[in-house]
Kinemage of the C-alpha trace (Angstrom):
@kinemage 1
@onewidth
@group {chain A} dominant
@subgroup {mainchain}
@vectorlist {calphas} color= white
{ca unk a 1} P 133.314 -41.194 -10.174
{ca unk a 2} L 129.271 -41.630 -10.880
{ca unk a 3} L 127.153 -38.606 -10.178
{ca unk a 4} L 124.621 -38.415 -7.886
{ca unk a 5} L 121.137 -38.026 -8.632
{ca unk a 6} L 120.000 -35.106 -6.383
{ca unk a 7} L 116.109 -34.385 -6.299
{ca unk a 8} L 114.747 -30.619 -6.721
{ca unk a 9} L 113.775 -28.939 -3.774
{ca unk a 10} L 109.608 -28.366 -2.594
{ca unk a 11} L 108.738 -25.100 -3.058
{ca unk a 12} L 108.053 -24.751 1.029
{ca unk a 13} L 111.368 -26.207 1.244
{ca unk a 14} L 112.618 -23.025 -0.674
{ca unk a 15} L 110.918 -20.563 1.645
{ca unk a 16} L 112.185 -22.327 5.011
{ca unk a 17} L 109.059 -23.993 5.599
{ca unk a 18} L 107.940 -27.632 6.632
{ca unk a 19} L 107.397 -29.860 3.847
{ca unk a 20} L 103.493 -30.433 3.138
{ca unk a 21} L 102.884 -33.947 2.810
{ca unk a 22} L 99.613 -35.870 1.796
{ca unk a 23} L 97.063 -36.391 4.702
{ca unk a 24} L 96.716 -40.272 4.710
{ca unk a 25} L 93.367 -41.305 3.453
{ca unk a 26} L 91.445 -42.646 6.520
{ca unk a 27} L 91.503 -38.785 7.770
{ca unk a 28} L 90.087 -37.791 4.741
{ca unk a 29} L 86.808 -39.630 5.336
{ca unk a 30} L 84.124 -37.207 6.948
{ca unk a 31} L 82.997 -38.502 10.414
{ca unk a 32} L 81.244 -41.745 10.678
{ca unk a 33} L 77.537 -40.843 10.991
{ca unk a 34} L 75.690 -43.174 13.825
{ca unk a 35} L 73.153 -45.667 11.876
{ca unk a 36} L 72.508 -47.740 14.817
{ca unk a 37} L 68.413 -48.213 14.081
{ca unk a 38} L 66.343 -46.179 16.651
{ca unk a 39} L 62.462 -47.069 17.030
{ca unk a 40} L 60.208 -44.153 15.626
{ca unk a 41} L 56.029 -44.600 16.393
{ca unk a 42} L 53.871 -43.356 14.402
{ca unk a 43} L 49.958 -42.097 14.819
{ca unk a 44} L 48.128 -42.316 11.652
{ca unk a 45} L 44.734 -42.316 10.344
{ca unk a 46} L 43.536 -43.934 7.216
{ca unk a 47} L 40.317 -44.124 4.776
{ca unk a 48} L 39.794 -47.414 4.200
{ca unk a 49} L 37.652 -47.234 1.072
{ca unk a 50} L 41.286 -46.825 -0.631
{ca unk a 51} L 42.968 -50.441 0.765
{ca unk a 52} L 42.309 -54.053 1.020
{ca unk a 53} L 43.011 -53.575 4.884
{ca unk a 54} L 46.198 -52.983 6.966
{ca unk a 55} L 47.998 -56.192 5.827
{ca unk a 56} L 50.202 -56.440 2.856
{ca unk a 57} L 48.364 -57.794 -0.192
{ca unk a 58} L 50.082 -59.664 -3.081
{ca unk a 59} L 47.723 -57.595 -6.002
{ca unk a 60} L 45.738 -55.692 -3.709
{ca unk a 61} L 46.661 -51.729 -2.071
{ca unk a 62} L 47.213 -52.202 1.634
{ca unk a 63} L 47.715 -49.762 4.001
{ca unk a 64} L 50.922 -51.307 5.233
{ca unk a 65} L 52.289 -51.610 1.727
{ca unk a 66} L 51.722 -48.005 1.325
{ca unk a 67} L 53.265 -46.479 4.300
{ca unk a 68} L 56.433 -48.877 4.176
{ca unk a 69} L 57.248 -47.812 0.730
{ca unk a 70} L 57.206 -43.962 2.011
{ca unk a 71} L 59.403 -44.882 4.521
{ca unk a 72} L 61.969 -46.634 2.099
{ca unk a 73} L 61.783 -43.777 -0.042
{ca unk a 74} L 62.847 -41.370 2.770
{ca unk a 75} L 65.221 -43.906 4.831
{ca unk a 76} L 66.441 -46.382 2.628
{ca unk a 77} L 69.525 -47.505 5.331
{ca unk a 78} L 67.269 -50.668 6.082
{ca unk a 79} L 64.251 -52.837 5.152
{ca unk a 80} L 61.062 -51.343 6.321
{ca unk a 81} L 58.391 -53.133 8.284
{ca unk a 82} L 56.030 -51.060 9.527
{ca unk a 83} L 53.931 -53.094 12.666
{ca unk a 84} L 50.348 -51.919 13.598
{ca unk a 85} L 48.277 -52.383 16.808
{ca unk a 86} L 45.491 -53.662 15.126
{ca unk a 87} L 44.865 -55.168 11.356
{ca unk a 88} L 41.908 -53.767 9.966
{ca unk a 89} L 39.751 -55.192 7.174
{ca unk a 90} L 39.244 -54.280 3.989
{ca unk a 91} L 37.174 -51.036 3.781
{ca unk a 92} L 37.441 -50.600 7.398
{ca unk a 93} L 38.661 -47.226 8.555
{ca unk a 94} L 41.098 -45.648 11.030
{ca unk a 95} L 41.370 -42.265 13.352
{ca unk a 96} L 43.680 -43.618 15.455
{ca unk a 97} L 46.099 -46.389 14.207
{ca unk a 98} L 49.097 -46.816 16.293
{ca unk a 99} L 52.366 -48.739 13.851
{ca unk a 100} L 56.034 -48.509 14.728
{ca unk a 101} L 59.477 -49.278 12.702
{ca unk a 102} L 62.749 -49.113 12.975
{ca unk a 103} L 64.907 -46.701 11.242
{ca unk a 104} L 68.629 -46.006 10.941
{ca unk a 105} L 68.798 -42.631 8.800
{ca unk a 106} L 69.492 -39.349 9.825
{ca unk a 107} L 65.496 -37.723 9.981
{ca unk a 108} L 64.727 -36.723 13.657
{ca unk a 109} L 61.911 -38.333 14.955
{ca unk a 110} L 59.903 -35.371 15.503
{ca unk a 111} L 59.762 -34.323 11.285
{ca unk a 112} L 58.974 -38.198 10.369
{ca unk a 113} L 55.419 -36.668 10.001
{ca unk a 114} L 55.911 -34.413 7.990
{ca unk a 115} L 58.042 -35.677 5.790
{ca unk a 116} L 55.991 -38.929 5.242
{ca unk a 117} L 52.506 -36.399 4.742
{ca unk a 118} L 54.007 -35.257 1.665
{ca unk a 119} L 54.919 -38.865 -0.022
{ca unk a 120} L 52.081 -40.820 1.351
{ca unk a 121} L 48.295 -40.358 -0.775
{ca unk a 122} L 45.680 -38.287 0.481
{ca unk a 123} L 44.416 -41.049 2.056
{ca unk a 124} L 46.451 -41.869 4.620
{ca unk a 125} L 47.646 -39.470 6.937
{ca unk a 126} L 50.622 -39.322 9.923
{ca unk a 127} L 49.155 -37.083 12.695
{ca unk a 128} L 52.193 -37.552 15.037
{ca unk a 129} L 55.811 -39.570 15.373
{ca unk a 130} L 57.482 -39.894 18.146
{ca unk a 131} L 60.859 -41.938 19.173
{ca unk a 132} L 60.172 -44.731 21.904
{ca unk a 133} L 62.294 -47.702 23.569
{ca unk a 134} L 63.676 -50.212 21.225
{ca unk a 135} L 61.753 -52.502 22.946
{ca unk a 136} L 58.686 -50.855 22.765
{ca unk a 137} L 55.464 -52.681 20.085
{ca unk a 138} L 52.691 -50.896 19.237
{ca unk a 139} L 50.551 -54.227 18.882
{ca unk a 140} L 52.393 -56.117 22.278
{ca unk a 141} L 52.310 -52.978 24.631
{ca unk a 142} L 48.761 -51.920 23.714
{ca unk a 143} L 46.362 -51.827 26.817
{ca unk a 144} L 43.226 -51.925 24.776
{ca unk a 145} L 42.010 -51.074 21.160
{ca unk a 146} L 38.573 -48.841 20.381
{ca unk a 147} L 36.283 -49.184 17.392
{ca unk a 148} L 33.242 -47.174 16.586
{ca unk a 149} L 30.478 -48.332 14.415
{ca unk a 150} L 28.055 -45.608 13.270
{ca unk a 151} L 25.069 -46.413 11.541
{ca unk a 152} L 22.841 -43.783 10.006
{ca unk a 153} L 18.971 -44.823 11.059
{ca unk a 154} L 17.160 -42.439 8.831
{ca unk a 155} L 14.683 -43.102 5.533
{ca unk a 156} L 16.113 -40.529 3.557
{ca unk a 157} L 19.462 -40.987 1.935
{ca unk a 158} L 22.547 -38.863 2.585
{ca unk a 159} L 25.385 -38.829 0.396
{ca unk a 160} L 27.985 -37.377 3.190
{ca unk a 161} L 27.249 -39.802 5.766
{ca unk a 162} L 27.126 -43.043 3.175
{ca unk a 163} L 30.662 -43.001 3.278
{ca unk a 164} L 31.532 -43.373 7.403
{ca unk a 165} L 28.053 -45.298 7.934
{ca unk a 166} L 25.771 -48.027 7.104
{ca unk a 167} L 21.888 -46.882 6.148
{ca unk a 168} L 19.606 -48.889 7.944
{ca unk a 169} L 16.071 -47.129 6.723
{ca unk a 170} L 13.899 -50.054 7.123
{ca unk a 171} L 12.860 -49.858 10.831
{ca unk a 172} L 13.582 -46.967 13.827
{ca unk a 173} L 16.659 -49.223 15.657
{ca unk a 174} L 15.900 -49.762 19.625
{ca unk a 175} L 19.006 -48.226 20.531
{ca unk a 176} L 18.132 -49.025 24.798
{ca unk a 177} L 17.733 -52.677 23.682
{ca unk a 178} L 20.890 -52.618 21.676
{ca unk a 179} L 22.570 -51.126 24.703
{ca unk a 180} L 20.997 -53.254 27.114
{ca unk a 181} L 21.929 -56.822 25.298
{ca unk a 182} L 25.452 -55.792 24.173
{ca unk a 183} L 26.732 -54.516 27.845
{ca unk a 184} L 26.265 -58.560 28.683
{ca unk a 185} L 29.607 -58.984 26.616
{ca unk a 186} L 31.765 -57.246 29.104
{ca unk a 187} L 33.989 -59.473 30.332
{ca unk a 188} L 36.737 -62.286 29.481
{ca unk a 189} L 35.216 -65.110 27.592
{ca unk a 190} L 35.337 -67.197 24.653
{ca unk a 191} L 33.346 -65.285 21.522
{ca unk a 192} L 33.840 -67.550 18.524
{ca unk a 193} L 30.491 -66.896 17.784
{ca unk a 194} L 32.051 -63.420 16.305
{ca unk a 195} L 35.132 -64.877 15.401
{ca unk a 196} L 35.435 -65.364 10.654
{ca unk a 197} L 36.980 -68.053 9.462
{ca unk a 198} L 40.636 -67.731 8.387
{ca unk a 199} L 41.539 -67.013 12.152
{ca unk a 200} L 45.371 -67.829 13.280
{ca unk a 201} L 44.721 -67.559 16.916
{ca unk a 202} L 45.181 -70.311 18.989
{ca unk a 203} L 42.069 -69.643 21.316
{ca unk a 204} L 39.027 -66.985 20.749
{ca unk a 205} L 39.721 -65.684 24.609
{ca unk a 206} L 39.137 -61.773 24.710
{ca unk a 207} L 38.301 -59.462 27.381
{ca unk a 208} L 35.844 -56.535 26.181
{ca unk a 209} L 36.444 -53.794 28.587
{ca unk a 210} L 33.830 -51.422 27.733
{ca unk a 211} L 30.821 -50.812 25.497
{ca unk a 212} L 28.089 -47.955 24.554
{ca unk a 213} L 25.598 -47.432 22.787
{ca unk a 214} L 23.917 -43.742 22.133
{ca unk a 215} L 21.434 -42.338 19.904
{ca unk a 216} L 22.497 -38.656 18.495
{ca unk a 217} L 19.115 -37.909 16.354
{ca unk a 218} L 19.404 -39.991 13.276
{ca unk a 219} L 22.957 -41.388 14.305
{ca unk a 220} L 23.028 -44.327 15.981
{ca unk a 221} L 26.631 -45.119 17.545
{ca unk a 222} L 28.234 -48.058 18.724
{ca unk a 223} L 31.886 -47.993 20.419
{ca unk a 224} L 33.489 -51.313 21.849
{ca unk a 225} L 36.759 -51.491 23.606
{ca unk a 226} L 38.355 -54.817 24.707
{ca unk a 227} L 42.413 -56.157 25.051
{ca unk a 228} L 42.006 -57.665 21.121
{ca unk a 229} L 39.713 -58.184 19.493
{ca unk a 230} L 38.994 -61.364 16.811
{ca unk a 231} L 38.853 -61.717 12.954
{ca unk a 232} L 35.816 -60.115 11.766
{ca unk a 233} L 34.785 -59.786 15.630
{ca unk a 234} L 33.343 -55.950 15.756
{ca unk a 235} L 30.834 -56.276 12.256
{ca unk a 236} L 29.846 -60.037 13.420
{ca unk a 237} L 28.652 -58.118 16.446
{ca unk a 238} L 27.232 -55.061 14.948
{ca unk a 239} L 24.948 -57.401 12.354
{ca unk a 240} L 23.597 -59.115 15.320
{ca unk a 241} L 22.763 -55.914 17.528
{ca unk a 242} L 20.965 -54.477 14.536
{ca unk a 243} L 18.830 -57.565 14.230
{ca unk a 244} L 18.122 -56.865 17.856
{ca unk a 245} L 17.327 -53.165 17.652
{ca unk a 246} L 15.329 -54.310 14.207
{ca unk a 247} L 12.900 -56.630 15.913
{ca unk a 248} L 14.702 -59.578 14.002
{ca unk a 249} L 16.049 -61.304 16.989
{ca unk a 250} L 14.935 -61.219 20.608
{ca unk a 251} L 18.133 -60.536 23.306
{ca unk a 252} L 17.432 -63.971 24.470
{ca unk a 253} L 18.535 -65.889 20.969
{ca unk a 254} L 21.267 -63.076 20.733
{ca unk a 255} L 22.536 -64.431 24.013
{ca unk a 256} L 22.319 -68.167 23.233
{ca unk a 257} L 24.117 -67.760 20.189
{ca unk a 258} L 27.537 -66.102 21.926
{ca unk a 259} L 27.512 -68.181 24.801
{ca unk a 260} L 26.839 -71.310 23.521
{ca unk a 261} L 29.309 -70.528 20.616
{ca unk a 262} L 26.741 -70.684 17.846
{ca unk a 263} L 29.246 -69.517 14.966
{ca unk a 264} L 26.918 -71.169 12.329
{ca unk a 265} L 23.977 -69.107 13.552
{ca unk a 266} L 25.621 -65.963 13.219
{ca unk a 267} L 25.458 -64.738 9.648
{ca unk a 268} L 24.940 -61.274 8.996
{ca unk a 269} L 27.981 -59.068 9.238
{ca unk a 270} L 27.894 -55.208 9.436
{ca unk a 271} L 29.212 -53.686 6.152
{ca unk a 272} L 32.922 -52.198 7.115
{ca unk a 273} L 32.872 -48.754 5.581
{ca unk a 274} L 30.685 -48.086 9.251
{ca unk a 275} L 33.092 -49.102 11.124
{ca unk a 276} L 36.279 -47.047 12.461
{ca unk a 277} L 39.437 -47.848 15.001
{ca unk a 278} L 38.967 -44.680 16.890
{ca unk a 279} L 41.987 -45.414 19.513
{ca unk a 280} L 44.687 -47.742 20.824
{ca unk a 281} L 45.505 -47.419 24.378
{ca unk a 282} L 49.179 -47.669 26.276
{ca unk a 283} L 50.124 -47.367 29.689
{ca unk a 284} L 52.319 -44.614 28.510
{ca unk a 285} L 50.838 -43.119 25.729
{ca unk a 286} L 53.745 -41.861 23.277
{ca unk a 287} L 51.542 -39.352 21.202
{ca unk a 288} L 50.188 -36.069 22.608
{ca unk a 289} L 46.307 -36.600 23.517
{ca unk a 290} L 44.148 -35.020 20.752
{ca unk a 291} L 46.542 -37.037 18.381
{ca unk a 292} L 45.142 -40.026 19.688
{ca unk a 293} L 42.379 -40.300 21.833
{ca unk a 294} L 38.942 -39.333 19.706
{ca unk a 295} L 40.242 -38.654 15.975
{ca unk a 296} L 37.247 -39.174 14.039
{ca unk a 297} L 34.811 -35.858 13.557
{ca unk a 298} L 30.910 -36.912 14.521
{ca unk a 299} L 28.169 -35.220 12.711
{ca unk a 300} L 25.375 -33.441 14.609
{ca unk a 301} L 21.933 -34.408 13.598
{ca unk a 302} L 18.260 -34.570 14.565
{ca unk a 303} L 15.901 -36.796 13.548
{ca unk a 304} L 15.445 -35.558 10.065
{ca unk a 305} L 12.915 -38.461 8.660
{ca unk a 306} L 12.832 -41.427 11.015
{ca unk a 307} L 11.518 -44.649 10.266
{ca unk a 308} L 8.898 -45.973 12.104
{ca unk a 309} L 9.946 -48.055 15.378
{ca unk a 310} L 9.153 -51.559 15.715
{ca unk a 311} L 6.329 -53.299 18.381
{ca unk a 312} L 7.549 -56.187 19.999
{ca unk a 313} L 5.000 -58.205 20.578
{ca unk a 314} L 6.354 -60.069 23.779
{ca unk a 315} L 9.096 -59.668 26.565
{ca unk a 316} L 11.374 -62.382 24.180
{ca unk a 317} L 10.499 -61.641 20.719
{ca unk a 318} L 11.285 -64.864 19.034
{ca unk a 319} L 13.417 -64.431 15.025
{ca unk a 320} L 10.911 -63.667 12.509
{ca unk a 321} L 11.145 -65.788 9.802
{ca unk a 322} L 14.253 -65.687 7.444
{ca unk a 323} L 15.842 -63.114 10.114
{ca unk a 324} L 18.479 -62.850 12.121
C-alpha cells in the first residue's frame, strides 16, 4: 500500500488560528490617484528685455517657452501649453499677463505660484494661480486688454527710467494735442494703418474702448484699452502720436493716414522696451484685484530739465520735411 504524502502544518495552523494567505495583488496597489486634467490660470508679469516675446521661438528665449518648461518640470503627467491673453513682442513688457494650462498632477491650485517662483528666472514672475472652468481661455474670455506706453520727455538722461521708457529729449511733447488726436480712435473700425506685416488675422476690425493721455512732470503716459488689439498696433500708434506732440505731423495728416488706411505712410514705430500690458480684463475676474488690475510701479517726477516746447505755426501744421 503507497504512502501518502501529507504536507506540514502552518505555524497559525499549530496555534488554532486561520491560515494567513497572500492578499491578491490588485489590493496591494495604493489607491488610484485622480489625474483627470483640471484648468489652473495663472497671473504673471514679465521683463521683456529677457525674451523674443510671448511666442515660442525656434533659437530665440520666449516667455512661453520658459514658463511651459517650469510647468513640465513640476507636473510632468501631460504636455504643457501654456495660452496667453495677449502675445507680446519682443522687448515688450508685462504687469499683468493673464495664460492658462491644463494640468493633471497632484499641486493644488492655490501653491502653483509658488512653486513655479522658485523654478522660473528672475525675470518672470507668477503673482497669483487660481483653478477656473475647463472651459474657461484666458485669450477667448478676455473683455479687453490694457497697454501703457511711457515715454520719458526730459533732456537729461536717466539710467532708471531707460529701461521702462523711451527718451524723447529733442522737443517738450504736446501732451493735450496727443490726447486730443488719439481719443478720435475710440471706436470699432478698421486700423490697418497700425497693423505690421506678418499679420494672420483675417480682418484688421478692433474696437478701442478707452484711451488717455497725462503728463506727470517729465513722464509722459499713454494707456490704450480696446477688445484686441493688432500686430505691432500699440508702437505703430505711439510713433505717430509723438510725431504729433513733436510738431512733425499736424492731427489732420495723423487722421488721414488711419482712416484712409495709409499703412505705407505710417513708418515710425515706438521702441518696445516703453511699452507695458498693464491688464487683461474678464467678466469674472479669477485673480484677486491688486494681482491684476495696475501691476506696474510709476515713478513720481517733476520737470527736472525740460526741453523746449514746439510753436506751431498754424491751426494744421503740415509734416516738416523728412518727418512723420
Amino acid at each position: 500500500m503507497k504512502a501518502l504524502a501529507v504536507s506540514q502544518p502552518l505555524a497559525s495552523q499549530d496555534l488554532g488560528e486561520a491560515p494567513v494567505l497572500p492578499v491578491p495583488w490588485p489590493l496591494l496597489k495604493p489607491p488610484a490617484t485622480d489625474l483627470s486634467p483640471r484648468r489652473i490660470a495663472l497671473c504673471i508679469q514679465y521683463d521683456g528685455a529677457a525674451f523674443h516675446g510671448w511666442q515660442r521661438q525656434s533659437n530665440q528665449a520666449s516667455v512661453q517657452e520658459t514658463l511651459e518648461a517650469a510647468i513640465a518640470a513640476l507636473d510632468p503627467h501631460r504636455p504643457v501649453q501654456a495660452v496667453a491673453a495677449g502675445r507680446t513682442d519682443t522687448g515688450v513688457h508685462a504687469a499683468g499677463q493673464i495664460v492658462h494650462f491644463d494640468s493633471a498632477g497632484p499641486i493644488p491650485a492655490h501653491r502653483w505660484a509658488r512653486a513655479l517662483n522658485g523654478r522660473l528666472p528672475a525675470s518672470v514672475r507668477v503673482r497669483a494661480a487660481r483653478e477656473v472652468a475647463p472651459a474657461w481661455h484666458a485669450c477667448f474670455c478676455a473683455t479687453y486688454r490694457r497697454y501703457r506706453y511711457t515715454i520719458y520727455n526730459a533732456r537729461t538722461p536717466n539710467l532708471f527710467l531707460a529701461p521702462w521708457s523711451w527718451h524723447r529729449y529733442q522737443m517738450l511733447l504736446a501732451d493735450g494735442l496727443m490726447a486730443e488726436v488719439l481719443q478720435e480712435l475710440v471706436g470699432e473700425h478698421d486700423f490697418s494703418a497700425f497693423q505690421r506685416a506678418g499679420s494672420r488675422r483675417a480682418h484688421a476690425r478692433t474696437t478701442i474702448q478707452a484711451v488717455e493721455v497725462r503728463r506727470e512732470g517729465d513722464l509722459v503716459v499713454t494707456e490704450l484699452q480696446a477688445s484686441g488689439f493688432l500686430y505691432g498696433m500699440v508702437r505703430l500708434v505711439m510713433g505717430q502720436l509723438v510725431a504729433v506732440g513733436e510738431g512733425r505731423l499736424s492731427p489732420g495728416a495723423f487722421r488721414e493716414r488711419w482712416r484712409r488706411r495709409e499703412r505705407h505712410a505710417v513708418k515710425e514705430a515706438a521702441p518696445p522696451h516703453g511699452l507695458c500690458l498693464l491688464r487683461v480684463g474678464y467678466a469674472e475676474n479669477p485673480f484677486p484685484h491688486p494681482a491684476w488690475y495696475d501691476g506696474q510701479p510709476q515713478f513720481r517726477m517733476g520737470f527736472s530739465d525740460p526741453p523746449a516746447p514746439w510753436i506751431p505755426h498754424s491751426a494744421e501744421l503740415g509734416p516738416a520735411p523728412g518727418g512723420g
